[in-house]
N, C-alpha and C positions, 0 to 999 in steps of 0.2 A: 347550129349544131349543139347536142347536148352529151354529156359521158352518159353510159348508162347508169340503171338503176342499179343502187348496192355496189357500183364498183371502188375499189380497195383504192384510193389514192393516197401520195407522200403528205395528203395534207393531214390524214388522220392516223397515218399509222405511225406504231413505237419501233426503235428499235433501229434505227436509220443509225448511223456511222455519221460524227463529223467529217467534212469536207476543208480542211484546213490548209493549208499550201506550207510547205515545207521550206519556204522564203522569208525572210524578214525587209521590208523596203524600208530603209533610212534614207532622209535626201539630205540630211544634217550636214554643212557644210566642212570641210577636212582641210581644207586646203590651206598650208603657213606659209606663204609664203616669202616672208623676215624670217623667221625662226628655223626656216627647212633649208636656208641659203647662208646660214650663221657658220664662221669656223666656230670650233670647239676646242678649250683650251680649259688648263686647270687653275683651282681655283683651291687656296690653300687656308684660309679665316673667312671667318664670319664678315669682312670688311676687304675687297677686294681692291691692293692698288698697282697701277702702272704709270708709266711714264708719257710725253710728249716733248717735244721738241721741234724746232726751224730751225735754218739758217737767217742767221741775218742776211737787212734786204741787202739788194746789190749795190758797189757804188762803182756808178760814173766817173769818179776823180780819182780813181787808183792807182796810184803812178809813186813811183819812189826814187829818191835821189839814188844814182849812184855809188857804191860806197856809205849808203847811209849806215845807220847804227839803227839796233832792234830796239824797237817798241813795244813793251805789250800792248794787249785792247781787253776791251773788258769782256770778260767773258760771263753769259748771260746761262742762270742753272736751269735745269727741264722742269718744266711742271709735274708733281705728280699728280693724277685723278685717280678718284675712286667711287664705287659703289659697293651699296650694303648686298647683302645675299640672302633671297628671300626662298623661303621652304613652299613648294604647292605640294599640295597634297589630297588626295581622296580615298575613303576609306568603304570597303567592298564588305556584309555580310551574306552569306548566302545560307539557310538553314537546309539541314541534314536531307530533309523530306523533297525541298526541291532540289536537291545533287542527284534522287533516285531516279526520281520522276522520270517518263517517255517525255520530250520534249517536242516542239515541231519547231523548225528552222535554226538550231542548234542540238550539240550534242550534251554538254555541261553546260549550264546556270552560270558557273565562277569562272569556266575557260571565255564566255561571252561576254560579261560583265568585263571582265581582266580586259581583253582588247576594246571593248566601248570605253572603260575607263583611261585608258593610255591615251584614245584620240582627244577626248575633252582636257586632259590636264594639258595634252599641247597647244587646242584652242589657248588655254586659260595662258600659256604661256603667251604665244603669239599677243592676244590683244594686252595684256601689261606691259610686253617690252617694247610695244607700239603709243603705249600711253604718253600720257601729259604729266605722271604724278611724278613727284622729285623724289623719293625714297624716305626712309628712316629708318634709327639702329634696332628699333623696339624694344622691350624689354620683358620681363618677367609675366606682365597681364598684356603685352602689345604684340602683334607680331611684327617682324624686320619688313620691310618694304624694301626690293630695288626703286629707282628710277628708270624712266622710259627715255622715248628716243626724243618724243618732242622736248623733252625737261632737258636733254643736252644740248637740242639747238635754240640758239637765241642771237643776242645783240652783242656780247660780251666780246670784248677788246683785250689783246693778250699775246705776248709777246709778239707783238705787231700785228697778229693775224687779226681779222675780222671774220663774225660767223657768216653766213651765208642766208639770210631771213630778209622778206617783205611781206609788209605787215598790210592791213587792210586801212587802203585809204591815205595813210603816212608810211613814212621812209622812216619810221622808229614803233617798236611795240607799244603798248602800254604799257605789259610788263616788261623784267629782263630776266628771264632763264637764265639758263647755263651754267657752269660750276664758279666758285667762290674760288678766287684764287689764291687764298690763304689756306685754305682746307682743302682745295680739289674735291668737296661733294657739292652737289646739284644745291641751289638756291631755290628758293621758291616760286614755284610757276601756278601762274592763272591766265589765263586766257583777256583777248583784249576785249572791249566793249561793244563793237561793230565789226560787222561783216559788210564782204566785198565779193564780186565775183571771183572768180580764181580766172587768171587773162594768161597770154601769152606770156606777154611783157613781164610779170613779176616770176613768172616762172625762167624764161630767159636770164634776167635778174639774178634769180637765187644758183641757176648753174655757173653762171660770170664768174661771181665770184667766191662759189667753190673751186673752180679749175683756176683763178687767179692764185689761192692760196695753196694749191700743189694737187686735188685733190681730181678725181676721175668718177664724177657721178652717174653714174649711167643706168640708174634706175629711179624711175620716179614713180614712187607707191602713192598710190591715193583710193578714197572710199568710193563706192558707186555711181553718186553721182556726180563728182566731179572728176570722174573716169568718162563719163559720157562730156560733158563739159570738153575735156583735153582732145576727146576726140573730132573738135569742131577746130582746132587750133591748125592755123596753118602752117605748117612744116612737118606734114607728117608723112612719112614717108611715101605710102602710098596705101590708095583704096582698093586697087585692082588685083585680082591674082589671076596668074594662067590657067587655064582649065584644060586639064587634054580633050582631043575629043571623045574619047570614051568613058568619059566621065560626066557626072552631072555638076552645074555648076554651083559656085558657091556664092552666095551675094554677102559681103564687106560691108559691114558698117559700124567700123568700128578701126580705133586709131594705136594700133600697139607699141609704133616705132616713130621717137619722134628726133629728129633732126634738125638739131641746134649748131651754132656757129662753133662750138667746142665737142662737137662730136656726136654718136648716136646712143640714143638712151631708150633704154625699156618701158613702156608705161604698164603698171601692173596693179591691177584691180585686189583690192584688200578685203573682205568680207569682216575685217576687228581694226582695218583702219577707221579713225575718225574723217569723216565729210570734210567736215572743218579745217583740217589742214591735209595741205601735200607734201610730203615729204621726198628730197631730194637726196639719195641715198649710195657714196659712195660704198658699198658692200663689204668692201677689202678693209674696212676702218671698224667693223665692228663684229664681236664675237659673242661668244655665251662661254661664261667663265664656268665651271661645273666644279662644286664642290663635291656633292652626290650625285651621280648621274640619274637617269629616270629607274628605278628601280622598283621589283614587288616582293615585299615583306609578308612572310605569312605569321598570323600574331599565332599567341597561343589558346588552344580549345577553350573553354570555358562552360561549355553545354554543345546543343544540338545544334552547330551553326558552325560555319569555315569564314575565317575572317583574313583580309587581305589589306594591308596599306600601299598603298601605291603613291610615290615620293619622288623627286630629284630638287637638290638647294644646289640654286644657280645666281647668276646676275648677269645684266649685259655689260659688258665690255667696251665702252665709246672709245676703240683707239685713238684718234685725233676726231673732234669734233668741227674742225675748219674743213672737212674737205667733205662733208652734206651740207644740206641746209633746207629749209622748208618754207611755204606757202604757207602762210598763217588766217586764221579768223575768216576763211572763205565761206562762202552765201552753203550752204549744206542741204537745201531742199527747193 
Protein backbone atom coordinates (compact mmCIF):
# COMPACT_ATOMS: atom_id res chain seq x y z
CA UNK A 1 0.00 0.00 0.00
CA UNK A 2 0.88 3.62 -0.65
CA UNK A 3 -0.81 7.09 0.67
CA UNK A 4 -1.82 8.93 -2.06
CA UNK A 5 -0.34 11.58 -4.27
CA UNK A 6 -0.07 15.20 -2.70
CA UNK A 7 -1.64 14.04 0.45
CA UNK A 8 -1.28 16.53 3.41
CA UNK A 9 0.54 14.41 6.16
CA UNK A 10 1.66 15.35 10.11
CA UNK A 11 5.02 14.76 8.73
CA UNK A 12 5.16 18.01 6.80
CA UNK A 13 2.79 20.21 7.99
CA UNK A 14 3.16 23.45 10.52
CA UNK A 15 1.18 24.42 13.00
CA UNK A 16 0.61 20.93 14.97
CA UNK A 17 0.14 21.78 18.97
CA UNK A 18 2.49 20.01 21.41
CA UNK A 19 1.43 16.78 22.93
CA UNK A 20 2.90 17.18 26.50
CA UNK A 21 1.26 15.21 29.47
CA UNK A 22 0.28 17.31 32.18
CA UNK A 23 2.39 14.63 34.76
CA UNK A 24 5.80 14.83 35.92
CA UNK A 25 7.24 11.20 36.74
CA UNK A 26 10.02 11.23 39.57
CA UNK A 27 10.96 7.79 40.89
CA UNK A 28 13.58 9.76 43.26
CA UNK A 29 13.56 7.88 46.20
CA UNK A 30 11.53 9.73 49.65
CA UNK A 31 11.61 7.32 51.80
CA UNK A 32 13.58 8.31 55.79
CA UNK A 33 13.07 6.04 57.38
CA UNK A 34 15.60 6.99 60.76
CA UNK A 35 14.71 10.45 60.35
CA UNK A 36 10.65 10.04 59.86
CA UNK A 37 10.61 7.70 63.14
CA UNK A 38 12.92 10.47 65.23
CA UNK A 39 11.06 12.12 68.48
CA UNK A 40 11.49 15.67 68.16
CA UNK A 41 12.72 17.61 70.87
CA UNK A 42 14.31 21.23 71.33
CA UNK A 43 17.46 22.25 70.99
CA UNK A 44 18.51 25.54 72.63
CA UNK A 45 22.78 26.40 71.48
CA UNK A 46 24.82 25.74 68.90
CA UNK A 47 26.15 22.64 71.05
CA UNK A 48 23.56 20.44 72.09
CA UNK A 49 23.94 18.63 75.73
CA UNK A 50 22.17 15.81 77.72
CA UNK A 51 22.51 13.42 80.15
CA UNK A 52 22.90 9.41 80.72
CA UNK A 53 22.97 7.29 83.36
CA UNK A 54 22.67 3.35 84.96
CA UNK A 55 22.24 1.75 87.96
CA UNK A 56 24.93 0.01 89.42
CA UNK A 57 25.25 -3.82 88.54
CA UNK A 58 23.40 -5.90 91.04
CA UNK A 59 24.92 -7.68 94.05
CA UNK A 60 24.42 -11.14 95.01
CA UNK A 61 25.85 -10.62 98.63
CA UNK A 62 23.31 -8.03 99.86
CA UNK A 63 22.51 -8.73 103.23
CA UNK A 64 22.92 -6.52 106.27
CA UNK A 65 23.45 -6.87 109.81
CA UNK A 66 20.73 -6.33 112.02
CA UNK A 67 20.75 -3.18 113.75
CA UNK A 68 23.69 -2.18 111.74
CA UNK A 69 24.75 1.36 111.31
CA UNK A 70 24.59 3.51 107.92
CA UNK A 71 27.06 3.53 105.39
CA UNK A 72 27.29 5.56 102.65
CA UNK A 73 28.49 4.17 99.01
CA UNK A 74 29.80 6.05 96.43
CA UNK A 75 27.93 7.55 94.32
CA UNK A 76 28.91 7.49 90.66
CA UNK A 77 27.78 11.17 88.56
CA UNK A 78 25.87 10.89 84.97
CA UNK A 79 27.60 11.33 81.86
CA UNK A 80 26.95 14.26 80.03
CA UNK A 81 26.99 13.85 75.92
CA UNK A 82 26.70 16.13 73.39
CA UNK A 83 26.55 17.02 69.75
CA UNK A 84 27.34 20.15 67.59
CA UNK A 85 24.15 21.35 65.36
CA UNK A 86 24.64 21.47 62.01
CA UNK A 87 22.55 24.07 59.41
CA UNK A 88 21.24 22.23 55.90
CA UNK A 89 20.25 24.34 53.83
CA UNK A 90 19.12 24.87 50.10
CA UNK A 91 18.57 27.96 48.35
CA UNK A 92 15.53 28.37 45.42
CA UNK A 93 15.75 31.18 42.66
CA UNK A 94 13.08 31.31 40.40
CA UNK A 95 13.09 34.34 37.66
CA UNK A 96 10.01 36.70 37.05
CA UNK A 97 9.30 35.14 33.36
CA UNK A 98 9.05 31.62 34.56
CA UNK A 99 6.37 32.45 37.74
CA UNK A 100 4.14 33.71 34.33
CA UNK A 101 4.81 31.18 32.09
CA UNK A 102 1.70 28.28 31.25
CA UNK A 103 3.41 25.55 32.72
CA UNK A 104 2.65 21.56 32.08
CA UNK A 105 2.49 19.35 35.15
CA UNK A 106 2.65 22.15 37.80
CA UNK A 107 1.01 25.35 38.50
CA UNK A 108 3.94 27.73 39.83
CA UNK A 109 7.81 27.22 39.23
CA UNK A 110 8.55 28.28 43.18
CA UNK A 111 5.36 26.37 44.64
CA UNK A 112 7.17 22.98 42.86
CA UNK A 113 10.68 23.68 43.47
CA UNK A 114 9.47 24.70 47.27
CA UNK A 115 8.10 21.02 47.77
CA UNK A 116 11.07 19.22 45.67
CA UNK A 117 13.33 21.10 47.76
CA UNK A 118 11.89 20.17 51.22
CA UNK A 119 12.11 16.18 50.06
CA UNK A 120 16.01 16.45 49.29
CA UNK A 121 17.01 18.41 52.32
CA UNK A 122 15.28 15.46 54.37
CA UNK A 123 17.14 12.93 51.98
CA UNK A 124 20.31 15.10 53.00
CA UNK A 125 19.08 14.76 56.59
CA UNK A 126 18.36 11.08 56.80
CA UNK A 127 21.83 9.92 55.13
CA UNK A 128 24.13 12.31 57.72
CA UNK A 129 22.38 11.32 60.68
CA UNK A 130 22.86 7.69 59.35
CA UNK A 131 26.63 8.54 58.76
CA UNK A 132 29.93 7.41 60.08
CA UNK A 133 31.24 11.16 60.54
CA UNK A 134 32.07 12.34 64.25
CA UNK A 135 31.03 15.94 63.99
CA UNK A 136 32.78 19.35 64.66
CA UNK A 137 32.21 23.01 66.05
CA UNK A 138 33.25 24.70 62.80
CA UNK A 139 34.01 28.11 62.63
CA UNK A 140 33.89 31.32 60.76
CA UNK A 141 35.22 29.77 57.06
CA UNK A 142 34.12 25.87 58.37
CA UNK A 143 30.70 24.78 58.80
CA UNK A 144 29.40 22.92 62.16
CA UNK A 145 29.10 19.21 61.60
CA UNK A 146 26.70 16.92 63.65
CA UNK A 147 27.80 13.27 64.31
CA UNK A 148 26.10 10.25 63.06
CA UNK A 149 24.77 7.28 64.34
CA UNK A 150 27.56 4.95 63.44
CA UNK A 151 30.21 7.54 65.21
CA UNK A 152 28.10 6.84 68.49
CA UNK A 153 28.38 3.18 68.38
CA UNK A 154 31.55 1.66 69.08
CA UNK A 155 33.64 -0.36 71.72
CA UNK A 156 33.79 2.15 74.50
CA UNK A 157 33.54 0.92 78.13
CA UNK A 158 31.71 3.30 80.56
CA UNK A 159 30.10 3.30 83.58
CA UNK A 160 30.17 -0.37 83.36
CA UNK A 161 28.06 -0.65 80.32
CA UNK A 162 29.61 -1.96 77.14
CA UNK A 163 28.41 -0.80 73.47
CA UNK A 164 26.83 -3.36 71.58
CA UNK A 165 29.40 -3.82 68.20
CA UNK A 166 31.02 -6.87 66.19
CA UNK A 167 33.60 -6.11 64.10
CA UNK A 168 34.59 -8.17 60.95
CA UNK A 169 36.56 -11.10 61.73
CA UNK A 170 37.60 -10.04 65.52
CA UNK A 171 35.82 -9.43 68.71
CA UNK A 172 37.38 -5.71 68.80
CA UNK A 173 37.36 -2.91 66.00
CA UNK A 174 40.13 -1.44 64.53
CA UNK A 175 39.12 1.59 65.49
CA UNK A 176 37.18 2.90 68.65
CA UNK A 177 34.25 5.31 68.16
CA UNK A 178 32.08 6.47 70.50
CA UNK A 179 32.21 9.60 72.70
CA UNK A 180 35.18 10.78 74.87
CA UNK A 181 34.30 10.54 78.30
CA UNK A 182 35.83 13.62 79.52
CA UNK A 183 34.09 15.81 76.87
CA UNK A 184 30.86 13.71 75.98
CA UNK A 185 31.67 14.59 72.04
CA UNK A 186 32.22 11.73 69.50
CA UNK A 187 35.96 10.73 68.99
CA UNK A 188 37.22 9.93 65.92
CA UNK A 189 35.74 7.26 63.63
CA UNK A 190 37.22 5.39 60.51
CA UNK A 191 36.24 2.36 59.63
CA UNK A 192 38.19 -0.95 59.98
CA UNK A 193 40.50 -2.47 57.30
CA UNK A 194 38.59 -5.73 56.22
CA UNK A 195 35.31 -6.83 55.53
CA UNK A 196 33.18 -9.85 56.47
CA UNK A 197 29.98 -11.17 55.64
CA UNK A 198 27.22 -9.75 57.88
CA UNK A 199 26.08 -13.59 59.61
CA UNK A 200 23.59 -14.41 61.94
CA UNK A 201 25.71 -14.87 64.80
CA UNK A 202 27.23 -11.34 65.02
CA UNK A 203 24.12 -9.88 64.54
CA UNK A 204 22.50 -12.09 67.26
CA UNK A 205 25.72 -10.87 69.12
CA UNK A 206 25.06 -7.09 68.77
CA UNK A 207 21.13 -7.55 69.99
CA UNK A 208 22.63 -9.80 73.31
CA UNK A 209 24.11 -7.26 74.32
CA UNK A 210 22.12 -4.29 73.76
CA UNK A 211 19.08 -5.94 75.65
CA UNK A 212 21.96 -7.08 78.30
CA UNK A 213 22.48 -3.43 78.88
CA UNK A 214 18.66 -2.30 79.31
CA UNK A 215 18.16 -1.48 75.87
CA UNK A 216 14.98 -2.90 73.42
CA UNK A 217 16.26 -3.04 69.91
CA UNK A 218 13.93 -3.84 67.58
CA UNK A 219 14.84 -2.40 64.55
CA UNK A 220 17.54 -3.43 62.44
CA UNK A 221 18.42 -0.82 59.64
CA UNK A 222 20.74 -1.95 56.95
CA UNK A 223 21.56 -1.05 52.99
CA UNK A 224 20.24 -3.22 50.14
CA UNK A 225 22.29 -5.63 50.05
CA UNK A 226 22.86 -6.83 53.04
CA UNK A 227 18.96 -6.52 53.58
CA UNK A 228 18.85 -9.34 50.88
CA UNK A 229 21.71 -11.07 52.87
CA UNK A 230 19.40 -10.87 56.44
CA UNK A 231 16.88 -12.29 54.38
CA UNK A 232 18.62 -15.59 53.94
CA UNK A 233 19.19 -15.72 58.10
CA UNK A 234 17.34 -18.15 59.88
CA UNK A 235 14.84 -16.99 62.33
CA UNK A 236 12.74 -15.18 60.39
CA UNK A 237 9.60 -15.17 60.93
CA UNK A 238 8.02 -16.40 58.12
CA UNK A 239 7.98 -16.62 54.24
CA UNK A 240 4.44 -17.38 53.79
CA UNK A 241 1.38 -15.20 53.72
CA UNK A 242 -2.50 -16.08 53.57
CA UNK A 243 -4.09 -15.41 50.41
CA UNK A 244 -7.94 -15.18 50.41
CA UNK A 245 -9.44 -16.83 47.81
CA UNK A 246 -10.48 -13.96 45.96
CA UNK A 247 -7.46 -12.56 45.67
CA UNK A 248 -4.40 -13.04 43.61
CA UNK A 249 -1.57 -14.36 45.38
CA UNK A 250 1.57 -12.77 46.49
CA UNK A 251 4.98 -14.49 46.21
CA UNK A 252 7.50 -13.52 49.58
CA UNK A 253 10.68 -13.30 49.23
CA UNK A 254 11.97 -11.45 51.31
CA UNK A 255 12.77 -11.37 55.31
CA UNK A 256 11.10 -8.39 57.30
CA UNK A 257 10.56 -9.84 60.78
CA UNK A 258 13.23 -11.39 62.35
CA UNK A 259 13.10 -13.29 65.54
CA UNK A 260 15.72 -13.41 67.98
CA UNK A 261 16.13 -14.92 71.58
CA UNK A 262 15.40 -11.34 73.07
CA UNK A 263 12.40 -10.53 71.03
CA UNK A 264 11.05 -9.48 67.59
CA UNK A 265 12.65 -6.92 65.40
CA UNK A 266 11.99 -5.05 62.16
CA UNK A 267 14.39 -5.36 59.40
CA UNK A 268 14.24 -2.31 57.40
CA UNK A 269 15.87 -1.57 54.06
CA UNK A 270 17.70 1.99 54.04
CA UNK A 271 18.26 3.65 50.59
CA UNK A 272 21.30 6.34 52.59
CA UNK A 273 22.20 3.45 54.88
CA UNK A 274 25.86 2.42 54.28
CA UNK A 275 26.04 -1.59 53.04
CA UNK A 276 28.86 -1.74 55.16
CA UNK A 277 27.30 -1.65 58.31
CA UNK A 278 24.06 -2.70 60.06
CA UNK A 279 22.89 -0.92 62.40
CA UNK A 280 20.93 -2.19 65.50
CA UNK A 281 18.70 0.49 66.55
CA UNK A 282 16.76 0.94 69.81
CA UNK A 283 14.47 3.92 68.44
CA UNK A 284 13.18 5.09 71.88
CA UNK A 285 17.13 6.29 72.42
CA UNK A 286 17.45 8.65 69.84
CA UNK A 287 15.83 12.12 68.68
CA UNK A 288 16.41 15.09 66.49
CA UNK A 289 17.22 18.08 68.69
CA UNK A 290 15.78 21.17 66.46
CA UNK A 291 17.16 24.41 67.04
CA UNK A 292 15.38 25.79 63.82
CA UNK A 293 12.81 23.59 62.52
CA UNK A 294 12.60 22.94 58.64
CA UNK A 295 11.52 26.35 57.65
CA UNK A 296 11.10 28.66 54.02
CA UNK A 297 12.48 32.05 54.23
CA UNK A 298 11.76 34.35 51.42
CA UNK A 299 14.96 36.76 50.88
CA UNK A 300 14.51 40.04 49.51
CA UNK A 301 13.93 41.16 45.62
CA UNK A 302 16.76 42.41 44.24
CA UNK A 303 15.70 42.17 40.23
CA UNK A 304 13.49 39.96 38.13
CA UNK A 305 13.81 36.78 40.29
CA UNK A 306 11.87 35.31 43.69
CA UNK A 307 14.26 33.86 45.88
CA UNK A 308 13.73 31.29 48.67
CA UNK A 309 15.93 29.72 51.55
CA UNK A 310 14.88 26.71 52.74
CA UNK A 311 16.74 25.81 56.38
CA UNK A 312 16.32 23.78 59.64
CA UNK A 313 19.70 23.67 62.29
CA UNK A 314 19.36 20.44 63.95
CA UNK A 315 21.38 17.45 65.46
CA UNK A 316 20.80 13.87 66.51
CA UNK A 317 20.21 13.18 69.88
CA UNK A 318 22.11 9.71 70.99
CA UNK A 319 19.94 9.42 74.32
CA UNK A 320 22.01 6.36 75.67
CA UNK A 321 24.16 4.77 73.16
CA UNK A 322 24.31 1.19 75.06
CA UNK A 323 21.06 0.02 74.24
CA UNK A 324 21.83 -0.12 69.91
CA UNK A 325 24.60 -1.29 68.48
CA UNK A 326 25.87 -2.30 65.00
CA UNK A 327 27.41 -4.76 62.51
CA UNK A 328 30.44 -3.31 61.40
CA UNK A 329 32.91 -3.54 58.04
CA UNK A 330 30.44 -6.00 56.36
CA UNK A 331 31.30 -7.49 52.70
CA UNK A 332 28.91 -4.42 50.77
CA UNK A 333 28.60 -5.93 47.27
Amino acid sequence: MAIPTNAYTTYTAAGQREDLSDDIYDISPTETPFVSNLARVKASARLHDWQIDNLAAFNTTNAALEGDDHSGVAISKTQLLRNHLQIFRKDIVVTGTMQAIDLAGRAKELDYQIAKTGKELKRDMEAIFLGEHDGSAGGTTTAPQLGGVEAWLGTLTANGLTYAFSGSGTTTPTTTPGFATATGLLATFSDGTSVSAFTKASLDTVIKQAWINGGEPRVIMVGPFNKQAASAFTGIATLQKDVPGNTQGVIVGAADIYVSDFGVHTIVPNRFSRDRTALVLDMTLWANAELRPMMTIPIAKTGDSEKIMMLTETTLECRNPFGSGKCTDLTAA
